[in-house]
Biopython code that builds the backbone (N, CA, C, O; Angstrom):
import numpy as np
from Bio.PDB.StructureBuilder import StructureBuilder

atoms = [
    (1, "UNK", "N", (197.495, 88.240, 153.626)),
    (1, "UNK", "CA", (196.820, 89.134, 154.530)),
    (1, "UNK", "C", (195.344, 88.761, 154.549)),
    (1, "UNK", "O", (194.701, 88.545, 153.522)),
    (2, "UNK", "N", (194.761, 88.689, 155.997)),
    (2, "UNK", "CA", (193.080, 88.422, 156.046)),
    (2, "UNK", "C", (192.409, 90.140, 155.630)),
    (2, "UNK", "O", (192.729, 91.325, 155.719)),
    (3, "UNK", "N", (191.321, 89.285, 155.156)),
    (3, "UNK", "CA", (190.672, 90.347, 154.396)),
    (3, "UNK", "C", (190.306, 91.640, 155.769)),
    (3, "UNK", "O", (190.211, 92.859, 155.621)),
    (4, "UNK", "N", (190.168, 90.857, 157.005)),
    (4, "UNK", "CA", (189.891, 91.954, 158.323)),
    (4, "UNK", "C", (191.392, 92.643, 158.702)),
    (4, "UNK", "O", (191.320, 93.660, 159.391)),
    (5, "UNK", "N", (192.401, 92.298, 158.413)),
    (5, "UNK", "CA", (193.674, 92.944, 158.272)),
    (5, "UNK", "C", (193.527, 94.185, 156.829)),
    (5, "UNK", "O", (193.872, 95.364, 156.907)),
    (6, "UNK", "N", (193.113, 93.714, 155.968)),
    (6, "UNK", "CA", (193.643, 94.469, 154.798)),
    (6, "UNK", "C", (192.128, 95.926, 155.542)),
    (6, "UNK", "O", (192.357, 97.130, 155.661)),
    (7, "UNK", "N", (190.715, 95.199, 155.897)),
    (7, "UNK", "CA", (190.328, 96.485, 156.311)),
    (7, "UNK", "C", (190.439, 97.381, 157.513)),
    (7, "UNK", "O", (189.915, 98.443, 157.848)),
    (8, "UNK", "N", (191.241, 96.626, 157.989)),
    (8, "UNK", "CA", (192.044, 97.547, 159.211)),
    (8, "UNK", "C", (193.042, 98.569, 158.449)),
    (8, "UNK", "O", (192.937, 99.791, 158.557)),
    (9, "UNK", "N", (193.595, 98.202, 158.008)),
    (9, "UNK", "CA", (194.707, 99.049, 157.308)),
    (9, "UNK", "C", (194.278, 100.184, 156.335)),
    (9, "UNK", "O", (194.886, 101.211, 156.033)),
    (10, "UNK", "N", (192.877, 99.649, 155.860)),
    (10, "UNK", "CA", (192.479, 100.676, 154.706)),
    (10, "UNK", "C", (191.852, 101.767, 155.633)),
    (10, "UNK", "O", (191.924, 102.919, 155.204)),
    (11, "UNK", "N", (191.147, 101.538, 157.050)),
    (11, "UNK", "CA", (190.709, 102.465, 157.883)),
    (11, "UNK", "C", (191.788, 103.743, 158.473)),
    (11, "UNK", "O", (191.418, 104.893, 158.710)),
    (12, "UNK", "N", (193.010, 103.287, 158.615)),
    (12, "UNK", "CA", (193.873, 103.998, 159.012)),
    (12, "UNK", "C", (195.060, 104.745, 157.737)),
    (12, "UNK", "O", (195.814, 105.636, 158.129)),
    (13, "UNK", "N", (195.119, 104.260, 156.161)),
    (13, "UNK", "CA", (196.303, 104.561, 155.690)),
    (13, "UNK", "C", (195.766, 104.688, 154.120)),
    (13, "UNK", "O", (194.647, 104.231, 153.890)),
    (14, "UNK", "N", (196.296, 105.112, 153.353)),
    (14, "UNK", "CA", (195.669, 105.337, 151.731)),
    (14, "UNK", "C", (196.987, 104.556, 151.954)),
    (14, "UNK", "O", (197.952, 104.663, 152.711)),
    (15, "UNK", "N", (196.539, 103.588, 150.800)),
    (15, "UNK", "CA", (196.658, 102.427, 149.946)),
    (15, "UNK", "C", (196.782, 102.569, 148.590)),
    (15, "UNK", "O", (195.808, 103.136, 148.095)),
    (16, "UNK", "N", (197.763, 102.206, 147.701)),
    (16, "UNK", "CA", (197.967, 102.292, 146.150)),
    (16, "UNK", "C", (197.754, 100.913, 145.761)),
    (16, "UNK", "O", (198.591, 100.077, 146.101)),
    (17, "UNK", "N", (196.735, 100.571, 145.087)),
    (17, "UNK", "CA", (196.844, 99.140, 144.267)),
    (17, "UNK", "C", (197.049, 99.481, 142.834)),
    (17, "UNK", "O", (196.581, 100.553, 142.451)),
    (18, "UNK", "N", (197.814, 98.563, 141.807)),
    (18, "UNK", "CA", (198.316, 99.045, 140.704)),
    (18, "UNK", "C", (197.210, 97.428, 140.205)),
    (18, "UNK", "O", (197.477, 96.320, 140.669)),
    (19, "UNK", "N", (195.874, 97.700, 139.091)),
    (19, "UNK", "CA", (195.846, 96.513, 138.203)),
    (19, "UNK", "C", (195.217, 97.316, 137.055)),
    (19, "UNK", "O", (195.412, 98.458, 136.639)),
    (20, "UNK", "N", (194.299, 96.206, 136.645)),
    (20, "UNK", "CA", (194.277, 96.865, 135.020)),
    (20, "UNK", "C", (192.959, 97.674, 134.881)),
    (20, "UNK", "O", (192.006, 97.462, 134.130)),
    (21, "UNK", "N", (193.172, 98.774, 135.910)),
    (21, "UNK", "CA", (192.281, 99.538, 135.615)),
    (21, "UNK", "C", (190.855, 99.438, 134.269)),
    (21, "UNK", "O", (189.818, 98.785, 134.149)),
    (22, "UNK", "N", (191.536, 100.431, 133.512)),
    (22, "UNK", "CA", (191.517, 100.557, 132.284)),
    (22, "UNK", "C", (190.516, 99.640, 131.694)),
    (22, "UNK", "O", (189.363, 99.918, 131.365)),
    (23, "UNK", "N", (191.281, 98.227, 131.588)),
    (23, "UNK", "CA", (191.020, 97.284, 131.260)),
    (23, "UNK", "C", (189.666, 96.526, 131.467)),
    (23, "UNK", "O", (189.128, 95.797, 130.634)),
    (24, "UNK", "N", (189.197, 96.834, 132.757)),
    (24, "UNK", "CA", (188.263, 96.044, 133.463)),
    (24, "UNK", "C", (187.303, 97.283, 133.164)),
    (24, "UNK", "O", (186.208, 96.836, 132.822)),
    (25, "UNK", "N", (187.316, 98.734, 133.169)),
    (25, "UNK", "CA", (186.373, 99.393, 133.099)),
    (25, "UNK", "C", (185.839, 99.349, 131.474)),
    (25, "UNK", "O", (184.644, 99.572, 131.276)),
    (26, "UNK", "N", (186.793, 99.041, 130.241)),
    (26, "UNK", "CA", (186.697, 98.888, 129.210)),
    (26, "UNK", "C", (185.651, 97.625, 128.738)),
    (26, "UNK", "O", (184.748, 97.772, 127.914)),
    (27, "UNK", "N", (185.986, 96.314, 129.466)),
    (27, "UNK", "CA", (185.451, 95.212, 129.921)),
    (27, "UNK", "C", (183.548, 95.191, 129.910)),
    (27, "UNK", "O", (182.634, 94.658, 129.282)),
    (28, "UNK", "N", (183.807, 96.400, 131.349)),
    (28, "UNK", "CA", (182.269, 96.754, 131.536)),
    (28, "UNK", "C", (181.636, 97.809, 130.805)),
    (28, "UNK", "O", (180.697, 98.565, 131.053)),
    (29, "UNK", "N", (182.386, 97.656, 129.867)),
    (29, "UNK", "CA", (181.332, 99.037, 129.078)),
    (29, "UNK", "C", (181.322, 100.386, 129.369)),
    (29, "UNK", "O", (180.710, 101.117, 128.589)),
    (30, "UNK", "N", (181.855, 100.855, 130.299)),
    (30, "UNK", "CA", (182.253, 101.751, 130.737)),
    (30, "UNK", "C", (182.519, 102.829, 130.190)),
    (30, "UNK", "O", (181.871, 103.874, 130.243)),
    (31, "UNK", "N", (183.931, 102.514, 129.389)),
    (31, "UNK", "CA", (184.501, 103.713, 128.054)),
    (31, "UNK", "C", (184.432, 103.608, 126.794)),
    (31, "UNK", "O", (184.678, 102.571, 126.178)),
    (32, "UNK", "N", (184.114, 104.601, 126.333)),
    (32, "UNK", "CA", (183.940, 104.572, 124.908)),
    (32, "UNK", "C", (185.841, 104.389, 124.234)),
    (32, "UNK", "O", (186.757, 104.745, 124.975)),
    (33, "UNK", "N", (186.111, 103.872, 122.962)),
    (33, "UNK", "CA", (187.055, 103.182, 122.359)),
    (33, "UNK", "C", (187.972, 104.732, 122.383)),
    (33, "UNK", "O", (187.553, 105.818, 121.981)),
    (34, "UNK", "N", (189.261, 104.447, 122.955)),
    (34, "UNK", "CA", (189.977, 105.571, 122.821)),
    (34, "UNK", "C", (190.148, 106.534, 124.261)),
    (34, "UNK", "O", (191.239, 106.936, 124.667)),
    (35, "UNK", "N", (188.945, 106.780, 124.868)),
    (35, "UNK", "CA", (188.440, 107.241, 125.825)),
    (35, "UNK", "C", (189.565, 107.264, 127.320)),
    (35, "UNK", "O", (190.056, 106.270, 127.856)),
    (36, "UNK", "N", (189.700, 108.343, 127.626)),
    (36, "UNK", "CA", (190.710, 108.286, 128.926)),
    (36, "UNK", "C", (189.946, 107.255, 129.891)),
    (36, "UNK", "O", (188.736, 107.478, 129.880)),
    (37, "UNK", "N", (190.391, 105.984, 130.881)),
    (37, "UNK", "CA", (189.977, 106.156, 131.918)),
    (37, "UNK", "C", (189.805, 106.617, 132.795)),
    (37, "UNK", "O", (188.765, 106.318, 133.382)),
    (38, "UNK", "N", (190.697, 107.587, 133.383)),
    (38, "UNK", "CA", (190.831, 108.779, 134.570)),
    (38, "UNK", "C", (189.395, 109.562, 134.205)),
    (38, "UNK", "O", (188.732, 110.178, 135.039)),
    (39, "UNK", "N", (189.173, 109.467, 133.297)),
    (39, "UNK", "CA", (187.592, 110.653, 133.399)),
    (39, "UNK", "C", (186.675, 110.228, 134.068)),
    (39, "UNK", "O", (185.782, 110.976, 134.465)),
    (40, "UNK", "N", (186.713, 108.675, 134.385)),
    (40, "UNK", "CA", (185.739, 108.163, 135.102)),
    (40, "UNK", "C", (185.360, 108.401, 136.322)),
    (40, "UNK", "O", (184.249, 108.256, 136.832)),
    (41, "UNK", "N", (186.999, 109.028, 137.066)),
    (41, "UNK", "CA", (186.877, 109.259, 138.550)),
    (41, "UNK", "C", (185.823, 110.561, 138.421)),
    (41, "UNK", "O", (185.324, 110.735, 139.533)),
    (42, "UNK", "N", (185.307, 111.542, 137.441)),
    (42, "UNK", "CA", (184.556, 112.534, 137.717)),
    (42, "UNK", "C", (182.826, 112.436, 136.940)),
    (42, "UNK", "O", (181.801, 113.117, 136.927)),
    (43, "UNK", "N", (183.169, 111.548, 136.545)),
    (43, "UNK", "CA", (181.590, 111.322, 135.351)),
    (43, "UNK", "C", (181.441, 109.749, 135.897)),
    (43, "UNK", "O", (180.306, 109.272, 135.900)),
    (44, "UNK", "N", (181.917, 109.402, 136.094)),
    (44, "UNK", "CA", (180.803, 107.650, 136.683)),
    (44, "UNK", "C", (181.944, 107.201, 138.039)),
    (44, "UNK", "O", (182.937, 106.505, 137.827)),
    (45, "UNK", "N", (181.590, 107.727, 139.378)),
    (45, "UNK", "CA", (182.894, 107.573, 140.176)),
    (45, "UNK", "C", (182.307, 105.814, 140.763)),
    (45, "UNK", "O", (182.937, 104.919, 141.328)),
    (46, "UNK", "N", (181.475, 105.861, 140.503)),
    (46, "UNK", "CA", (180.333, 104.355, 141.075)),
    (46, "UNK", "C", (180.881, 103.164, 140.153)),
    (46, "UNK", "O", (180.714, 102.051, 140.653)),
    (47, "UNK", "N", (181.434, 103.189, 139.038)),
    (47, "UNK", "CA", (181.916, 102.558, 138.468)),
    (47, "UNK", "C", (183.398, 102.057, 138.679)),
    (47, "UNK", "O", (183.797, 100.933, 138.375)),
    (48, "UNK", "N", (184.117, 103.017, 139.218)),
    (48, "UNK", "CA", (185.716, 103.049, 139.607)),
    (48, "UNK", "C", (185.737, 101.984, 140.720)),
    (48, "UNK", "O", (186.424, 100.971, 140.852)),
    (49, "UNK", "N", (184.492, 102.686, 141.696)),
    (49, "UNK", "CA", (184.341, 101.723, 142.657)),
    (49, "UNK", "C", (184.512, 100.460, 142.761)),
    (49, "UNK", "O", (185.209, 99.645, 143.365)),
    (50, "UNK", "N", (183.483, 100.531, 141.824)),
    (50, "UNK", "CA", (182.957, 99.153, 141.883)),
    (50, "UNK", "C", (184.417, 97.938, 141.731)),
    (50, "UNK", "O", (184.861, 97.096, 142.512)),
    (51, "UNK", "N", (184.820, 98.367, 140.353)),
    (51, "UNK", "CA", (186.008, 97.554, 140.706)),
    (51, "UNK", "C", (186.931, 97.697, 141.202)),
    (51, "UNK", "O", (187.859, 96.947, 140.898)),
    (52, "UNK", "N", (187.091, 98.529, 142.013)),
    (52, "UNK", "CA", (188.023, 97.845, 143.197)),
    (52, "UNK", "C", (187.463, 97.447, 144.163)),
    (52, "UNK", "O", (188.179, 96.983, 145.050)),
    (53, "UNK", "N", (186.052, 97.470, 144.360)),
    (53, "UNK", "CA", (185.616, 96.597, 145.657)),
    (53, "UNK", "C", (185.652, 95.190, 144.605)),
    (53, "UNK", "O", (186.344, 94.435, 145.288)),
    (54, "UNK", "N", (185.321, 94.456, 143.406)),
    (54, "UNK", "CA", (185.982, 93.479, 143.277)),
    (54, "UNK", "C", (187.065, 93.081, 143.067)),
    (54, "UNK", "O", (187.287, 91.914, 143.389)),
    (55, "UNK", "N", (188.189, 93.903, 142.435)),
    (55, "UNK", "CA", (189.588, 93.648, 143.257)),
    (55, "UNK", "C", (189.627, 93.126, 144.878)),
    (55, "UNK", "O", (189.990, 91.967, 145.081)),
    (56, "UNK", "N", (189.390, 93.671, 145.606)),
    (56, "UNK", "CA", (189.644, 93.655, 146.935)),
    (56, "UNK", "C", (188.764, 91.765, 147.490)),
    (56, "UNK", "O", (189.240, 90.941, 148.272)),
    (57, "UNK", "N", (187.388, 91.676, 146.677)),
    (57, "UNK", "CA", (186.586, 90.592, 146.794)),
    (57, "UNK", "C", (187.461, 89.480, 146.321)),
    (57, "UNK", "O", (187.413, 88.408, 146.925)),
    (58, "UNK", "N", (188.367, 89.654, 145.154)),
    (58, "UNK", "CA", (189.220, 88.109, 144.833)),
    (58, "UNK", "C", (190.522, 88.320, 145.802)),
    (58, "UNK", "O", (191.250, 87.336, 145.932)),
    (59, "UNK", "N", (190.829, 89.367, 146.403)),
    (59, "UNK", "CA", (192.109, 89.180, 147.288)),
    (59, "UNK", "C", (193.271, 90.081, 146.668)),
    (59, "UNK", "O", (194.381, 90.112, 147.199)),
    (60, "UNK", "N", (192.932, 90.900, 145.387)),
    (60, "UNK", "CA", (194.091, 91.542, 144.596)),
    (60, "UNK", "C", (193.992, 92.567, 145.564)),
    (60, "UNK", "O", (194.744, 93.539, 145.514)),
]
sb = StructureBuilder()
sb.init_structure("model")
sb.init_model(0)
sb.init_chain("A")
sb.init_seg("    ")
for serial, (resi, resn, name, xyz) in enumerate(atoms, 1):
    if name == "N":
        sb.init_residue(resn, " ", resi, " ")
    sb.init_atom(name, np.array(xyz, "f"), 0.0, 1.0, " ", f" {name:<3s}", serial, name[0])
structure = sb.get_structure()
């Protein structure tokens, strides 16, 4: 899919991408050891973001 397809689609439809969350926010420093990731969507939502706008930048 071209990346102007995938943002056509994101304009019109919620979208589920499944990766390693967690992982990548852990990565960036993000969570403390143990630490839910889901808390992030309400205490650092700029961070959640962020990676999935680089998800979306390599094509995942």
């Amino acid at each position: 899919m071209k990346r102007s397809e995938l943002l056509n689609v994101l304009d019109r439809r919620i979208l589920v991408f499944d990766g390693a969350m967690g992982t990548m926010l852990q990565a960036k420093g993000c969570l403390a050891p143990g630490e839910l990731p889901e808390l992030l969507n309400l205490r650092d939502p700029a961070a959640v973001s962020e990676v999935h706008r680089e998800y979306l930048e390599v094509g995942c």
